[in-house]
C-alpha positions as a Python dict, from the first residue, in 0.01 Angstrom:
ca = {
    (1, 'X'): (0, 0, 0),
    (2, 'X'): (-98, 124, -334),
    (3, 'X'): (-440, 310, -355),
    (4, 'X'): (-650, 38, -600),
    (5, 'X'): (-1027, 209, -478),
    (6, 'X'): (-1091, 285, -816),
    (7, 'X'): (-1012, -49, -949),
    (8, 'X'): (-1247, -227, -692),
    (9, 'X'): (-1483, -16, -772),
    (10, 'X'): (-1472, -163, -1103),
    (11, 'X'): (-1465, -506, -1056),
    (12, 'X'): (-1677, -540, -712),
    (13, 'X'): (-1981, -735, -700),
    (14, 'X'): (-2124, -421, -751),
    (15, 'X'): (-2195, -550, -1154),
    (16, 'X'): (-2464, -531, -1326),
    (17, 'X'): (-2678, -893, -1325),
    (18, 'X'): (-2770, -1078, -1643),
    (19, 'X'): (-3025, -969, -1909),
    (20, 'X'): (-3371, -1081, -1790),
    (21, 'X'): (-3360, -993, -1412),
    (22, 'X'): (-3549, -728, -1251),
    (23, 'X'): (-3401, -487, -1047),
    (24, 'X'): (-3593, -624, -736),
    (25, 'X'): (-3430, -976, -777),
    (26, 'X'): (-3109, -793, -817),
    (27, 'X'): (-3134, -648, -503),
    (28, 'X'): (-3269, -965, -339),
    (29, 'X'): (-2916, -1128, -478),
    (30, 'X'): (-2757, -950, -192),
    (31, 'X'): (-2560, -647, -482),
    (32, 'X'): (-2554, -351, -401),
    (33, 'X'): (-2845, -139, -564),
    (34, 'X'): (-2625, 190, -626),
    (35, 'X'): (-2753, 402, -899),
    (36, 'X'): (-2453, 427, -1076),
    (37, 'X'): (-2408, 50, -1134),
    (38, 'X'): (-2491, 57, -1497),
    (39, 'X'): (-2314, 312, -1579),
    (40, 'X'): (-2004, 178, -1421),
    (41, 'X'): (-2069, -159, -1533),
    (42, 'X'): (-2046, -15, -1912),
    (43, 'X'): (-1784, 173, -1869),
    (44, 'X'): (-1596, -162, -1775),
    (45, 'X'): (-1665, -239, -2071),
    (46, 'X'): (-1543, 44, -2224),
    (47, 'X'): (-1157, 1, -2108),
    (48, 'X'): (-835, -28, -2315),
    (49, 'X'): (-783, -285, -2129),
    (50, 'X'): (-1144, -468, -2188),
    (51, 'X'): (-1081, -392, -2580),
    (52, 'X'): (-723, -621, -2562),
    (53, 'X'): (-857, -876, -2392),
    (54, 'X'): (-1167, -928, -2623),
    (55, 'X'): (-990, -856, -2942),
    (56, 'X'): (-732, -1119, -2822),
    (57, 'X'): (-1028, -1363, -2747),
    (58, 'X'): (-1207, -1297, -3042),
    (59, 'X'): (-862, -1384, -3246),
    (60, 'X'): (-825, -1726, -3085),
    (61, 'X'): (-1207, -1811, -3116),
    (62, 'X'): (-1178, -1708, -3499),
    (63, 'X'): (-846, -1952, -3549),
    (64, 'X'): (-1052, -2215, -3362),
    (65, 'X'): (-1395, -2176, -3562),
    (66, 'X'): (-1151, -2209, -3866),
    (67, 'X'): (-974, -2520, -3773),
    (68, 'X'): (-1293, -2663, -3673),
    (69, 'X'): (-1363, -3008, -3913),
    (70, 'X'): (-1805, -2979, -3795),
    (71, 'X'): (-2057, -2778, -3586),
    (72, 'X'): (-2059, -3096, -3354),
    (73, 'X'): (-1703, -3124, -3319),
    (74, 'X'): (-1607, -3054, -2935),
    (75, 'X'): (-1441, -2765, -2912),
    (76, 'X'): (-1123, -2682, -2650),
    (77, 'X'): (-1072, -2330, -2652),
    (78, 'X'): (-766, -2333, -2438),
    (79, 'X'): (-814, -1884, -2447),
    (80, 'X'): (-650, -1931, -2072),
    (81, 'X'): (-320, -1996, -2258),
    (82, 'X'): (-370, -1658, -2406),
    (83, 'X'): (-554, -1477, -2204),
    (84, 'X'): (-374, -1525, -1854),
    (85, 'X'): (-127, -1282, -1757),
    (86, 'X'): (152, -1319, -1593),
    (87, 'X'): (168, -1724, -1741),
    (88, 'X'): (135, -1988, -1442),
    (89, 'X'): (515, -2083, -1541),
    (90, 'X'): (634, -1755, -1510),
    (91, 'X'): (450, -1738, -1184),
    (92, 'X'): (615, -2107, -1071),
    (93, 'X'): (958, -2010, -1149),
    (94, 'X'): (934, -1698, -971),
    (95, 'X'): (739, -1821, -644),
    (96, 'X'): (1011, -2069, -647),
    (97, 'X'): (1305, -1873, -647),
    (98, 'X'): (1156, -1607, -423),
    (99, 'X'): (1040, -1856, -157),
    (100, 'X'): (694, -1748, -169),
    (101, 'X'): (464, -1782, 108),
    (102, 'X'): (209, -2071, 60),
    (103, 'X'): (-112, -1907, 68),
    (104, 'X'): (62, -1680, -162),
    (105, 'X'): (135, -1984, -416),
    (106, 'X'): (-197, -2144, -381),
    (107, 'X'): (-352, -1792, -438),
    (108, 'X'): (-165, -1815, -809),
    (109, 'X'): (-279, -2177, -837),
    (110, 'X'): (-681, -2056, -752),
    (111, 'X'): (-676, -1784, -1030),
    (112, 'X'): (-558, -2041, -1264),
    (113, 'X'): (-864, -2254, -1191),
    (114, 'X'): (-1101, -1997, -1230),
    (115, 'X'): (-950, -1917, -1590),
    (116, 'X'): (-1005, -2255, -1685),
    (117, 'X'): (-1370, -2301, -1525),
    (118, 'X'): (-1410, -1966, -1714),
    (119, 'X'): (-1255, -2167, -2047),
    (120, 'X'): (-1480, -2409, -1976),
    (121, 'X'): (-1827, -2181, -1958),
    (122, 'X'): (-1693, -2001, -2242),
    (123, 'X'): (-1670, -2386, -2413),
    (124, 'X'): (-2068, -2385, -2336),
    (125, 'X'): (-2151, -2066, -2463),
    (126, 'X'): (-1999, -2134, -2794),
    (127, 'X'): (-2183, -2509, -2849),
    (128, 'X'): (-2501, -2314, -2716),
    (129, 'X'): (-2488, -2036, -3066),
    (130, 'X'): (-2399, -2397, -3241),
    (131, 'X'): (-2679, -2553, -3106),
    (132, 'X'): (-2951, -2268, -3145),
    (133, 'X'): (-2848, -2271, -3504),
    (134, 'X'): (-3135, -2461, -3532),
    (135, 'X'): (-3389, -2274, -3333),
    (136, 'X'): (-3304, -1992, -3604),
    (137, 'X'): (-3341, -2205, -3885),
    (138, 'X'): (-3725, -2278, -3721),
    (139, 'X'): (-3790, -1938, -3706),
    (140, 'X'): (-3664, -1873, -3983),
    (141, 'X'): (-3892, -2169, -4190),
    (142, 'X'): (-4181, -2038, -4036),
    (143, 'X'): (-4171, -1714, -4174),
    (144, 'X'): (-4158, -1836, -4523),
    (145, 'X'): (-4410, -1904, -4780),
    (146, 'X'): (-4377, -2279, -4878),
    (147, 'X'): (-4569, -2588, -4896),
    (148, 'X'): (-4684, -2644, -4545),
    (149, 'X'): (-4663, -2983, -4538),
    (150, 'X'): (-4297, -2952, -4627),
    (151, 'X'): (-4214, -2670, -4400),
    (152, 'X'): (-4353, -2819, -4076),
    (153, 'X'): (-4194, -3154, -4152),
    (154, 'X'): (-3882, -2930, -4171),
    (155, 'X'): (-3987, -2756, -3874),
    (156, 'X'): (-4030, -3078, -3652),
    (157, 'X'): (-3714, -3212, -3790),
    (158, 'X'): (-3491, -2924, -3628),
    (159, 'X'): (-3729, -2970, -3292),
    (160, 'X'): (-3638, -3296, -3259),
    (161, 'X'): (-3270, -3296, -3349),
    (162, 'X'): (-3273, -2976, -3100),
    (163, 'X'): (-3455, -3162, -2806),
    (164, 'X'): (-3186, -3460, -2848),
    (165, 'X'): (-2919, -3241, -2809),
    (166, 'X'): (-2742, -3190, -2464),
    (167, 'X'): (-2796, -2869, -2345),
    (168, 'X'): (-2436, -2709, -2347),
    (169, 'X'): (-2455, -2477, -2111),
    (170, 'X'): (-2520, -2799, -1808),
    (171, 'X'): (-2104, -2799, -1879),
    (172, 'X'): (-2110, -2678, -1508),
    (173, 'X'): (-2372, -2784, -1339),
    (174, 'X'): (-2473, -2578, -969),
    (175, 'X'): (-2312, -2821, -740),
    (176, 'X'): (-1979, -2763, -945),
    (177, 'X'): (-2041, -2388, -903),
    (178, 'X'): (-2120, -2451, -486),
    (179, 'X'): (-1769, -2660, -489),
    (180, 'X'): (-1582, -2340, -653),
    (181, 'X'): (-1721, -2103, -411),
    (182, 'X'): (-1683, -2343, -102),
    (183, 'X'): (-1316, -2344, -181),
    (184, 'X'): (-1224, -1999, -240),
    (185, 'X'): (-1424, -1908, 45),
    (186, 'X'): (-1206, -2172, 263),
    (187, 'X'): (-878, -1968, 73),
    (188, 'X'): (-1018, -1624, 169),
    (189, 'X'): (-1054, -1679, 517),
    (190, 'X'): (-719, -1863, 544),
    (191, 'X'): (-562, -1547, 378),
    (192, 'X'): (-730, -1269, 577),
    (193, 'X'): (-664, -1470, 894),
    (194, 'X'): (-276, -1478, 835),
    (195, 'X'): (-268, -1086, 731),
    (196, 'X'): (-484, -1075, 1080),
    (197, 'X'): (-197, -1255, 1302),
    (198, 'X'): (50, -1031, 1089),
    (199, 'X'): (-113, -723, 1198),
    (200, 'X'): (-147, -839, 1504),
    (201, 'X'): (219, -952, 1546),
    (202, 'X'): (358, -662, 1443),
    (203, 'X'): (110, -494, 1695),
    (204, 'X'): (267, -642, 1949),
    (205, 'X'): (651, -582, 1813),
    (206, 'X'): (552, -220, 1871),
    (207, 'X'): (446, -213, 2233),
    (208, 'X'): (735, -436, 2275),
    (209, 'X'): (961, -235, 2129),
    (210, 'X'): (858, 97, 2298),
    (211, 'X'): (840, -102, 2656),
    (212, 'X'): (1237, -227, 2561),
    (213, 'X'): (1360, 101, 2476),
    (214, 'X'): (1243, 278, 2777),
    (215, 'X'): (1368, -42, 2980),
    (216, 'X'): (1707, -23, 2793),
    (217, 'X'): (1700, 378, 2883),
    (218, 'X'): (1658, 300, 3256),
    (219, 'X'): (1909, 30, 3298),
    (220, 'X'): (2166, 206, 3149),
    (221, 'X'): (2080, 502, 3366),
    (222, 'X'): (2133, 385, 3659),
    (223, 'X'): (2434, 185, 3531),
    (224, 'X'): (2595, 530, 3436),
    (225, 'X'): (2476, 615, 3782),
    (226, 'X'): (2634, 348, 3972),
    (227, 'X'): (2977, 339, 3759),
    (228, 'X'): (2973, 769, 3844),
    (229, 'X'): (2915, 704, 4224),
    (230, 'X'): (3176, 447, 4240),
    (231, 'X'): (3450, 645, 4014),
    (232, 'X'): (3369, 954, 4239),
    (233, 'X'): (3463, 792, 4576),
    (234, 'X'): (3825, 769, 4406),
    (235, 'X'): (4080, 1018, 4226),
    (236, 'X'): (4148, 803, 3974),
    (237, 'X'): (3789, 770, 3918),
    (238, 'X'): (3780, 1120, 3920),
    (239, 'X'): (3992, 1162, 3615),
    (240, 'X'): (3779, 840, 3419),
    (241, 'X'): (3492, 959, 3470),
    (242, 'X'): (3428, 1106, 3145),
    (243, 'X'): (3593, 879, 2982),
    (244, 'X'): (3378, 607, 3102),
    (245, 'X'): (3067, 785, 3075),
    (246, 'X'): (3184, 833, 2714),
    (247, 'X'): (3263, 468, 2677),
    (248, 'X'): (2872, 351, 2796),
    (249, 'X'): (2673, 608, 2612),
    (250, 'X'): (2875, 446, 2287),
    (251, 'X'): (2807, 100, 2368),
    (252, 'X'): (2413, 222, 2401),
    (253, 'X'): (2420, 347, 2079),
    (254, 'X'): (2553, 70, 1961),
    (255, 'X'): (2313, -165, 2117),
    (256, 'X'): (2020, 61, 2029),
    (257, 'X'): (2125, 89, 1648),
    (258, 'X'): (2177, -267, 1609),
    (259, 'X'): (1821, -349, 1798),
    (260, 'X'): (1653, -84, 1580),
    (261, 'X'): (1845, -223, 1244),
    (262, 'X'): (1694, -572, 1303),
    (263, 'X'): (1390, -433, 1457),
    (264, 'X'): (1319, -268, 1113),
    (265, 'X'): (1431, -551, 861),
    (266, 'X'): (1203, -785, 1012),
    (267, 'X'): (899, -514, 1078),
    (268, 'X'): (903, -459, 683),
    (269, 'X'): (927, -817, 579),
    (270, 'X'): (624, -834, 819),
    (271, 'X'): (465, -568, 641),
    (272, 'X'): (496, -654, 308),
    (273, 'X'): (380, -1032, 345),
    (274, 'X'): (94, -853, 528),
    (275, 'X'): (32, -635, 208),
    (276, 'X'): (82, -911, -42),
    (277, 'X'): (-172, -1140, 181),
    (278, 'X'): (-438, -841, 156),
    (279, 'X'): (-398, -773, -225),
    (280, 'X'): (-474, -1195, -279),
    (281, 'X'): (-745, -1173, -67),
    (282, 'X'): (-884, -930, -228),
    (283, 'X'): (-822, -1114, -552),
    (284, 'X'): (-1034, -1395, -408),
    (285, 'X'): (-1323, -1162, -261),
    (286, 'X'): (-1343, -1050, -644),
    (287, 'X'): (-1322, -1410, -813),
    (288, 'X'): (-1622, -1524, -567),
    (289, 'X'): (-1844, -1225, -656),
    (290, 'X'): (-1760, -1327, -1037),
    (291, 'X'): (-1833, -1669, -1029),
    (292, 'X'): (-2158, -1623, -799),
    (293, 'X'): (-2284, -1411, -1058),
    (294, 'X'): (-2198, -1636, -1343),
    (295, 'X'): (-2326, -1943, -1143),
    (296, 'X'): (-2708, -1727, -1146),
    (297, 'X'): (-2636, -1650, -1524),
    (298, 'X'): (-2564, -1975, -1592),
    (299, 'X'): (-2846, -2139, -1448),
    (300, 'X'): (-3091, -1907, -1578),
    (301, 'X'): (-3005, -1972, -1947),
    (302, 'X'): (-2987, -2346, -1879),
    (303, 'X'): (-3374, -2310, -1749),
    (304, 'X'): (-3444, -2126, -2020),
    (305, 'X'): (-3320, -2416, -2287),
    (306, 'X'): (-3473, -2675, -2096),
    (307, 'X'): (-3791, -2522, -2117),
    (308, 'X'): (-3738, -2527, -2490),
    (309, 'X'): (-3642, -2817, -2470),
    (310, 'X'): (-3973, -2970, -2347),
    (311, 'X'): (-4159, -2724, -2514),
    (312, 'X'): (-4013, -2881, -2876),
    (313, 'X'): (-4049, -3219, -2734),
    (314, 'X'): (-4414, -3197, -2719),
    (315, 'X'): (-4440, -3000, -3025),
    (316, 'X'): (-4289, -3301, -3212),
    (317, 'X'): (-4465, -3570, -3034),
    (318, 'X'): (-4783, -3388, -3093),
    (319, 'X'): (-4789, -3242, -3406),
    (320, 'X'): (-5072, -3051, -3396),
    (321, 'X'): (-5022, -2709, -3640),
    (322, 'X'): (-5166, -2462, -3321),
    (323, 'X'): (-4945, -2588, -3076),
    (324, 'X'): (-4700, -2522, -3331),
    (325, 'X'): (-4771, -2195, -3410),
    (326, 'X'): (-4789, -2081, -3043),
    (327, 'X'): (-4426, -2276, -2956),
    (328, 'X'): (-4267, -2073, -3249),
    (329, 'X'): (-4437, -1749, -3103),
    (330, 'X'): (-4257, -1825, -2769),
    (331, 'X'): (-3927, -1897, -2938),
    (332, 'X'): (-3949, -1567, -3143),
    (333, 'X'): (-4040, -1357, -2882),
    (334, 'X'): (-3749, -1518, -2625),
    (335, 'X'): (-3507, -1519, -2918),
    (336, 'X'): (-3331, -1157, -2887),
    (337, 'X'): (-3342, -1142, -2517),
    (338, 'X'): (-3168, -1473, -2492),
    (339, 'X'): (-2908, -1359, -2753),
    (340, 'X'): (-2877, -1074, -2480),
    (341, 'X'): (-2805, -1302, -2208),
    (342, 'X'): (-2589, -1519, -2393),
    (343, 'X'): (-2338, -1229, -2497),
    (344, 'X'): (-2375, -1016, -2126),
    (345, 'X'): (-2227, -1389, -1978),
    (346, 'X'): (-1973, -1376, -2210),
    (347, 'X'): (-1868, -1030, -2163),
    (348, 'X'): (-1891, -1131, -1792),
    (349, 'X'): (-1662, -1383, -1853),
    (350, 'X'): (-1401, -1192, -2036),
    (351, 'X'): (-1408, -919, -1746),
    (352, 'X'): (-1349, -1182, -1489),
    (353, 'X'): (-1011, -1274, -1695),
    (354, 'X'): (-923, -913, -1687),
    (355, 'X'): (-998, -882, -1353),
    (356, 'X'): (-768, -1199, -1248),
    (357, 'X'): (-534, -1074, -1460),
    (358, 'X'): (-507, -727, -1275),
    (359, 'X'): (-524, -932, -905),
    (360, 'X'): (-246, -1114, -992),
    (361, 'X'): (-44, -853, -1146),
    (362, 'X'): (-60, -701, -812),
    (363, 'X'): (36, -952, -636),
    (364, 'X'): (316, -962, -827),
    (365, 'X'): (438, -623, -838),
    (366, 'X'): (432, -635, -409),
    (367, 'X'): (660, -954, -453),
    (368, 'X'): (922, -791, -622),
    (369, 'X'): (869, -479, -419),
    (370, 'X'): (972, -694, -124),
    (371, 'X'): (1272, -809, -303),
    (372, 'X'): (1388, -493, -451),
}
């Protein structure tokens, strides 16, 4: 098996949380709280690899933005069609032709899914910079020097088109998120429990194998034994003696070759199902890590427009200039570390592609291994 440390050491859960989260509550999130995290985290993000896969994003978002008819026009991304490597038909046509094991297939089928969920998230985070177009234009209103009266009519305008909004980022809501990891949990254990029987099969084939050579040994032995006794008690035995002695130790050979030749086809077969099972499930391990993270990202930066929300709500309904002034103070002070969190998710997102991407190039590559 190929030595990928480095590579999970990239993409383990081992990633840096969102913006906003203190190291305490990282470590309370069950990650692991080495002090190198960050560091590898940005470095991540400082791949060839990362580079292609944003600039390729960033190419389809821009021909999307452009063919876009209005800010509220849903938008379908589709960046999966782009971004997922190798395509799901090249994958069909080859699992079909190669008579790929199941869990194997449905492995390829659950990194497709999590490209789309991640299409879909990505689908939120874009409406979200659409939608907080208007918070910006509040902020921005406030700042200048106008008729009050006109300004905070403005103001309260953009508050209450923005609390009338859907928040985009409930796309997914937290029982969808449960449902995803519920399922690839179910996968995982299905996949290391076959590449456990494997192991343990092939286990077994050992001892069995050593126990039937040393049993073939014997028998033959005293066969050769017995056939010697007999030929000496004659003088025509005499003479064949060699000759049959010659004769048995061929067939053995024979018999032990052909054992062994078998013996070794199917042992490797074994094997490399065995290897192909443990790359998947590590493919999985890594996809639940990524959306478990992106489920907590999520969630905080939907409580965080909610709260917005209701703060705006009452803003309009009350109307009173100081409660005003203090809900713009909130929004301006929230506004770059929300930015933050908004682009860190989508980064996250873009890593989890490249990180399917990898898996399933793996997987691949141990297929055709096999075959080859």
């Amino acid at each position: 098996m190929r030595n990928i440390d480095h590579w999970l050491k990239l993409i383990s859960p081992s990633r840096k949380p969102g913006g906003g989260t203190s190291r305490k509550d990282y470590d309370e999130d069950n990650f692991c709280s080495n002090p190198n995290v960050d560091e590898e985290y940005l470095k991540a993000f400082r791949t060839t690899s990362y580079i292609e896969i944003c600039n390729k994003a960033q190419g389809q978002l821009g021909k999307t933005n452009i063919r876009r008819v209005s800010s509220s026009s849903s938008l379908f991304l589709h960046l999966t069609e782009h971004l997922l490597e190798p395509r799901q038909e090249t994958i069909t046509k080859l699992t079909e032709s190669l008579s790929v094991h199941r869990l194997l297939v449905e492995y390829f089928e659950a990194s497709l899914e999590a490209c789309l969920y991640c299409d879909t998230i990505l689908e939120g985070i874009y409406q979200m910079r659409l939608a907080y177009r208007k918070i910006k234009r509040v902020l921005k209103l406030s700042k200048m020097v106008l008729d009050r009266t006109d300004t905070d009519q403005a103001i309260c305008g953009d508050l209450a088109s923005f609390t009338l909004q859907r928040n985009p980022l409930s796309i997914i809501t937290p029982g969808q998120f449960r449902d995803i990891h519920d399922r690839y949990m179910v996968l995982l254990q299905r996949l290391k429990s076959k590449g456990s029987k494997i192991r343990q099969k092939l286990k077994f084939k050992r001892i069995c194998k050593k126990v039937g050579r040393i049993s073939l040994v014997i028998s033959h032995s005293a066969l050769v034994i017995a056939l010697l006794v007999l030929a000496f008690h004659s003088v025509v035995g005499i003479v064949a003696a060699p000759a049959i002695v010659g004769c048995l130790l061929g067939l053995f050979r024979k018999r032990v070759k052909s054992v062994r030749g078998r013996g070794k086809q199917n042992t490797r077969a074994s094997e490399r199902l065995g290897e192909q099972l443990d790359f998947a499930a590590k493919g999985v391990y890594i996809l639940i890590n990524d959306f478990d993270t992106m489920s907590r990202m999520v969630r905080r930066l939907h409580d965080e427009v909610e709260h917005w929300k209701v703060v705006a709500d009452m803003c309009v309904k009350n109307g009173k200039c100081e409660i005003l002034k203090q809900a713009l103070r909130e929004f301006d002070a929230q506004d770059s570390s929300f930015l933050d969190q908004l682009k860190e998710l989508e980064q996250h997102i873009y890593l989890c592609f490249l990180t399917i991407n990898r898996s399933r190039r793996l997987v691949i590559e141990e297929i055709m291994d096999k075959e080859s």
